[in-house]
C-alpha positions as CSV (number, residue, x, y, z in Angstrom):
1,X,74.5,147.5,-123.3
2,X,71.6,149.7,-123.2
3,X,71.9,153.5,-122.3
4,X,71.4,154.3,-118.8
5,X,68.5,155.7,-116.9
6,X,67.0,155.8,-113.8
7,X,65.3,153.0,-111.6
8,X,62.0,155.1,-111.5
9,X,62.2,154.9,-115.0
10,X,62.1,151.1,-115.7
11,X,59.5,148.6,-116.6
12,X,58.6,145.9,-114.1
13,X,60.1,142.5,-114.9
14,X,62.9,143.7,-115.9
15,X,66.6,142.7,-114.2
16,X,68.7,145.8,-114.3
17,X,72.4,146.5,-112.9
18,X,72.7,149.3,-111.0
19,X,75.9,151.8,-113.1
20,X,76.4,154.5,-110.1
21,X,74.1,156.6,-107.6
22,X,73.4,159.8,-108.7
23,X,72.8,161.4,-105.5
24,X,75.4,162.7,-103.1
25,X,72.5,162.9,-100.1
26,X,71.3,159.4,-101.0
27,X,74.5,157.5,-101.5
28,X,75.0,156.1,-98.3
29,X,70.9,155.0,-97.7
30,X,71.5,153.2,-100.6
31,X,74.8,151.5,-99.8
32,X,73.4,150.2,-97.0
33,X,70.4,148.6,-98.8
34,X,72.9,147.2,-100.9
35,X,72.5,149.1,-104.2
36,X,75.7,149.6,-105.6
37,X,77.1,149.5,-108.5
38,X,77.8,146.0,-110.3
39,X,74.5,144.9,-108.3
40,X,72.0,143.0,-109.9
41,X,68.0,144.2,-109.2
42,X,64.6,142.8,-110.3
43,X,62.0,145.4,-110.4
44,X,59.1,144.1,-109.5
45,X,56.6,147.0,-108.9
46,X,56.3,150.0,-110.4
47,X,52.9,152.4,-110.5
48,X,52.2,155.7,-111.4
49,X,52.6,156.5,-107.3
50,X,53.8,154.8,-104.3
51,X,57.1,152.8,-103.7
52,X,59.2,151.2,-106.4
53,X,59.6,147.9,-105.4
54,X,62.9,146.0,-106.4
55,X,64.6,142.5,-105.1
56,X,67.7,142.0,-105.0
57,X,70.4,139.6,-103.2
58,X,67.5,137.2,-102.0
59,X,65.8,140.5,-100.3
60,X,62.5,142.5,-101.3
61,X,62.9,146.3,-100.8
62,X,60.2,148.8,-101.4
63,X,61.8,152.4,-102.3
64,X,60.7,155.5,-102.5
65,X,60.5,157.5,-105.5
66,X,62.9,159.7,-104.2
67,X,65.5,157.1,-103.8
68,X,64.7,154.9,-107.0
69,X,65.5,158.2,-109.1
70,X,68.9,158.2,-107.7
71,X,70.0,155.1,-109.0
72,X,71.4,154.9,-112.1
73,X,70.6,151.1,-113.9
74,X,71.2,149.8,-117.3
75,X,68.7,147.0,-118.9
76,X,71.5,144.4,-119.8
77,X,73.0,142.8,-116.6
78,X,75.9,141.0,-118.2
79,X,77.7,138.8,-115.8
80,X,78.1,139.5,-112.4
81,X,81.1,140.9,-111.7
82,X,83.2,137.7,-110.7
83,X,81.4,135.3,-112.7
84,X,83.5,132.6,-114.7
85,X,82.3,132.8,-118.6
């Protein structure tokens, strides 16, 4: 597994897991949106301003950049937690 970083921080295409959420203030936003940790997100969008956007469990979300750097990711997915090998 690759080190950690930020959502804000990736490159689009590539399929991250979220690790934890690094905000306090922002932790239960992003619950609800469904980024926790173990979760499984595509980025798909990500300029120099505006919204990161990111899919994930069959839904497209556009974040702000505010939220995006308060979520924690690492590059290599592994298996879903659950998933029979």
């Amino acid at each position: 597994m690759t080190s950690p970083k930020r959502l804000d921080e990736t490159e689009p295409g590539a399929q991250v897991r979220v690790v934890r959420l690094l905000s306090s203030d922002a932790r239960q936003r992003l619950m609800q949106l469904g980024l926790v940790p173990g979760t499984i997100v595509s980025v798909r969008q990500i300029r120099s301003r505006g919204p990161v956007i990111v899919r994930l469990r069959g839904c497209t979300l556009a974040l702000d950049r505010e939220l995006a750097r308060s979520v924690e990711v690492a590059n290599d997915p592994g298996p879903a937690p659950g998933a029979r090998p």
